[in-house]
N, C-alpha and C positions, 0 to 999 in steps of 0.2 A: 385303739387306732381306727379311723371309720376306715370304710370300705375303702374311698378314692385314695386312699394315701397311701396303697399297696399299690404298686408298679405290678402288672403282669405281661405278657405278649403272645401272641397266636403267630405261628406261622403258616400261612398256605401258599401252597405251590399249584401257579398257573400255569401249565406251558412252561417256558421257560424261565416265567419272571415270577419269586417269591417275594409276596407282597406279608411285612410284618407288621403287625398290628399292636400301639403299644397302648395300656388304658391303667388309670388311676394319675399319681405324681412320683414323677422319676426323679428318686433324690441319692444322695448320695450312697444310702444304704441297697436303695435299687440299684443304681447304677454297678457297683460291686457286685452285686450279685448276677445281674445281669451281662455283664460286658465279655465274659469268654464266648458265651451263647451265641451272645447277638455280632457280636464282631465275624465270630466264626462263620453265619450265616449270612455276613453281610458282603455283597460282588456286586459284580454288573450283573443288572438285571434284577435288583431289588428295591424295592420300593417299600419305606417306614409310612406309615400312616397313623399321621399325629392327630385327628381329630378328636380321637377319645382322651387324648393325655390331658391330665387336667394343670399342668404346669411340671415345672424341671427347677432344679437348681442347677449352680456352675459343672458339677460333676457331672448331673444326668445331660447337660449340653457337651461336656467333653465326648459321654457316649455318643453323640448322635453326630458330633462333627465326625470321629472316629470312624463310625459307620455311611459317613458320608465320604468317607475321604478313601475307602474303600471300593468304593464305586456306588451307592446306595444313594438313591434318592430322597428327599424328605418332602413331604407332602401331607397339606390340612394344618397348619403348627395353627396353633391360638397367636395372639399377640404377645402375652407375656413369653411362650416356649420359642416367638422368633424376636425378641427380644435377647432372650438367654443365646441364644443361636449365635443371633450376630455377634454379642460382648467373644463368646468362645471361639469366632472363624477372627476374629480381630485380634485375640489374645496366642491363638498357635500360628500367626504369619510368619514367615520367616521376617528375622530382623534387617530393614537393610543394609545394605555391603558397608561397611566403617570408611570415608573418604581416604585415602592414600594422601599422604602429602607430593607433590609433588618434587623431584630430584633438584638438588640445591644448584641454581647455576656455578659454572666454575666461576667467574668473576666475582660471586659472592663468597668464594671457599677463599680465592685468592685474595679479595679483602681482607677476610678474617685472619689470614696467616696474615698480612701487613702492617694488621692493625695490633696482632700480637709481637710481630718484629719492632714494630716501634714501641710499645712498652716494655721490651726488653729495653731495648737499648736508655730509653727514657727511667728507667729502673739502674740500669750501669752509669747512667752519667751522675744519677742521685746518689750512688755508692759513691763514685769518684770525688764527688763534688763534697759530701761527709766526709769524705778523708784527708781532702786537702785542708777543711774547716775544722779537721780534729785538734790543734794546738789552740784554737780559740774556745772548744768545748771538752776542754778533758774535763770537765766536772759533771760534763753529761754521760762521758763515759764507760761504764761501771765497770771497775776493774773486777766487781767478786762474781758477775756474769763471766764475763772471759775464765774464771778458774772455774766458777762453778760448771760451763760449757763442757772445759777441757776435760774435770775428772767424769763426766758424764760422758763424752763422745771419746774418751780417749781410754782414760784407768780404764774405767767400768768395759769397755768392750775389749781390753787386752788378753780375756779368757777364750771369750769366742772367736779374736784371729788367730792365738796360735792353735786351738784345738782344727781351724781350717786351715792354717798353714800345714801342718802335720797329715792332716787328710788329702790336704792336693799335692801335699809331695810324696806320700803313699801310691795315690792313684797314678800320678803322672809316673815316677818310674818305675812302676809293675807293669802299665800298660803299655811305657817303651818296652820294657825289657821286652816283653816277649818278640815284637820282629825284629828287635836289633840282634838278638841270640841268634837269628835264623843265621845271621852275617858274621857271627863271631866278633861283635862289634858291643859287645857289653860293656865295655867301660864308656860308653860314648853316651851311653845313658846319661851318666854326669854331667857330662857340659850338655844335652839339650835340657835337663832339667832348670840346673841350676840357671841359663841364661835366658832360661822361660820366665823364671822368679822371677829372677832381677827388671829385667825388662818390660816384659808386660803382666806378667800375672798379678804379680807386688800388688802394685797400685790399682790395679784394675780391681783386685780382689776387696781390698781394704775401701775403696772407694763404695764398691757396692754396699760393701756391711756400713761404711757410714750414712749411706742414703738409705738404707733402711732401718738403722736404729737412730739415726740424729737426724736426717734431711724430714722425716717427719716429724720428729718430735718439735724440731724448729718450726715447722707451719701448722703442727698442733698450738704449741705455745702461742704464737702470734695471730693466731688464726682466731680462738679464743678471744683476747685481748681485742680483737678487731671485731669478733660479733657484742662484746661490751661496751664496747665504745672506748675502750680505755687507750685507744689511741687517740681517738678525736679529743679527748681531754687531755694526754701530753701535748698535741700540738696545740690547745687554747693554751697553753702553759710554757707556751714556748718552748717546750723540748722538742728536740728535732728526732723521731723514730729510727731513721737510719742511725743516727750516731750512738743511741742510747739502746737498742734492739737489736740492728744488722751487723756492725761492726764488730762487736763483743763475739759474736757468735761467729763471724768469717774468720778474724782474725784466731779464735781456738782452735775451730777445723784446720786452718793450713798449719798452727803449729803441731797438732797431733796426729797428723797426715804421714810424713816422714818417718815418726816413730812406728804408727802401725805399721805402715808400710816394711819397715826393717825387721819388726817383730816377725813379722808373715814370712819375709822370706828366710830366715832364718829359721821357724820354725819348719815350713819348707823342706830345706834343706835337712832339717831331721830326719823329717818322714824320709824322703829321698835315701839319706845314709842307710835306715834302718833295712828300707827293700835292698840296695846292694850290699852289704853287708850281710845280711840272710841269703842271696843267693851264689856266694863265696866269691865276691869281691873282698879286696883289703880294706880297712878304714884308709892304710898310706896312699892307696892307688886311688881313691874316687877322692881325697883331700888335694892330690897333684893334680889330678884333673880341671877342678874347680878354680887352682890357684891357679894354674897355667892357660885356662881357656876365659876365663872372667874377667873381663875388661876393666877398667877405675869406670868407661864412661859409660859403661853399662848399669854398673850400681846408681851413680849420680844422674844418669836420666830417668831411671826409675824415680829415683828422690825427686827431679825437675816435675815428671807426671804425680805425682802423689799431693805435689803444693798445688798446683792447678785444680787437679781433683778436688780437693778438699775445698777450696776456694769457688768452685762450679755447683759443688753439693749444696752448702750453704747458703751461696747465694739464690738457689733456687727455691731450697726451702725456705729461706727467711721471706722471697718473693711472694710464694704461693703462700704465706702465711698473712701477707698482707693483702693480697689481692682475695682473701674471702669473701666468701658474701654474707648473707640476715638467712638465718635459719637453722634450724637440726642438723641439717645435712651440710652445712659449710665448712664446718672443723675436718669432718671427714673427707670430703671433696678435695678442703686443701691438701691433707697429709697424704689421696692418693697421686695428688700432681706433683706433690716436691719428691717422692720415691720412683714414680715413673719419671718425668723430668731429670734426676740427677743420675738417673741408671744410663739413662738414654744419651744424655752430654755426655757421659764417661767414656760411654764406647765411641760415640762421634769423635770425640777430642783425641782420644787412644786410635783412632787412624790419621785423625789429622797428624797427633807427631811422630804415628809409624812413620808419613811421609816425607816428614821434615829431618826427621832421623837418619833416613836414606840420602836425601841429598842434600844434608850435612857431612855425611861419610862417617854417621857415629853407628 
């Protein structure tokens, strides 16, 4: 290795200003070695003196911006070594600030909700309008989608409600009992359980588990079929997608809606028995309870919420199944809008007929 292509440095101390002196080619292997030394020694009031350097690569210019940015002056550089200089004070600037977008006006939020109110609705009169044209297309029909639906959204999920029937009637009257005990009022646990089921939890419960084992798989499946194209070929084929796609699957949900629904609360009422019962209730006293505080129009408004539901569910995942878009991420997209979407109408709609329920006087 010749002489010049050893990096060395001198320090001398003026007064107060130590002038460092650097000679040979500061390269990468110099700069390593060099760089605790010289940074350490490098403040205000120092001065580098590049005239002896015989050039730098990118790392020996990291040292010297380093040592500049320290408070150190650089002074004498050759052309190549302020060459290296500037690529290095150009390459450690900070990057500028990333632009913010701007906050969306409301009139443009308030579009986009209008404009998605009107494809609902434009989505509901396309359902309606399939259904009035269903005796002139039952052959677009498919009767073994509707059973295949039903044992899919309906059998197959009969494990997983009652195992949560059983759980929310567990939880719910262990968690009465304890301040209704305070009252002496332990059998009373029965009727708030039991007309918890019946009326809202039933169908609220059963609804959820459909929007998330069926309202997605609905806008998985279609969702699919919509990034293939394989709708835009039924419609050059003249088959109409609502009738051949939507329907099949609305009409399974509402009829297996009811049944879950009954399952749940019955299974329900298990769990229910088993906590008063363990805590020395009679099986006779919490069965009179049930019989005597349980309305007919409290089971059948549950049933009334459970058609809707199921009806709400579907239709939203079969929507978001078709409203996908081109890409990887569309199937997914879709299947997170029909689970949030049909969780979200359950509970809107489950106040809407709290209220209607009130001033009906049911």
């Amino acid at each position: 290795m010749p002489p010049q292509a050893v990096v060395n440095f001198e320090a001398v101390t003026q007064g107060t200003t130590t002038v460092l002196t650097l000679r040979g080619h500061l390269d990468i292997d110099g700069a390593g070695r060099l760089w605790t030394e010289a940074t350490r020694r490098a403040g205000e009031g120092t001065v580098v003196d590049l005239a002896a350097l015989a050039g730098c690569d990118s790392a020996g210019a990291a040292l010297l911006v380093a040592i500049e940015r320290r408070g150190g002056r650089l002074e004498s550089a050759s052309a190549q070594v302020a060459a290296m200089l500037g690529r290095a004070r150009n390459a450690l600037q900070e990057p500028p600030p990333v632009p913010t977008a701007p906050p969306t006006p409301w009139y443009v939020t308030l579009r986009h909700g209008l404009d998605a109110m009107a494809d609902g609705f434009a989505y509901l009169g396309e359902a309606v309008l399939a259904l009035l044209a269903l005796p002139r297309r039952l052959r677009q029909f498919r009767r073994i989608d509707l059973l295949r639906t039903a044992d899919q959204a309906g059998v197959r999920a009969v494990p997983l409600i009652l195992l949560l029937g059983v759980l929310m009637g567990l939880i719910l009257a262990f968690q009465s009992l304890i301040p209704m005990r305070r009252f002496g009022a332990d059998i009373f646990v029965a009727n708030l359980v039991a007309i918890s089921l019946l009326r809202e939890l039933g169908p609220l419960l059963a609804a959820v588990v459909l929007a998330g084992r069926s309202g997605s798989a609905f806008a998985a499946e279609i969702g699919t079929m919509k990034v293939n194209e394989e709708i835009d070929a039924l419609t050059t084929m003249g088959v109409d997608p609502m009738t051949m796609l939507v329907l099949p699957r609305l009409s399974a949900a509402m009829l297996v809606m009811p049944v879950l629904t009954v399952l749940l609360e019955l299974a329900g009422l298990v769990g229910m028995t088993l906590v008063l019962v363990a805590s020395g209730i009679p099986l006779v006293a919490v069965g009179n309870q049930v019989a005597q505080w349980v309305r007919p129009q409290d089971f059948y408004g549950g049933l009334a919420k459970a058609v809707v539901f199921g009806a709400v569910v579907a239709a939203i995942g079969c929507r978001a199944g078709l409203a996908a878009g081109v890409g990887p991420r569309a199937v997914g997209q879709a299947a997170t809008a029909a689970v949030v979407g049909g969780i979200v109408a359950t509970i809107v709609l489950d106040g809407v007929f709290a209220v209607l329920f009130y001033r009906l006087g049911l």
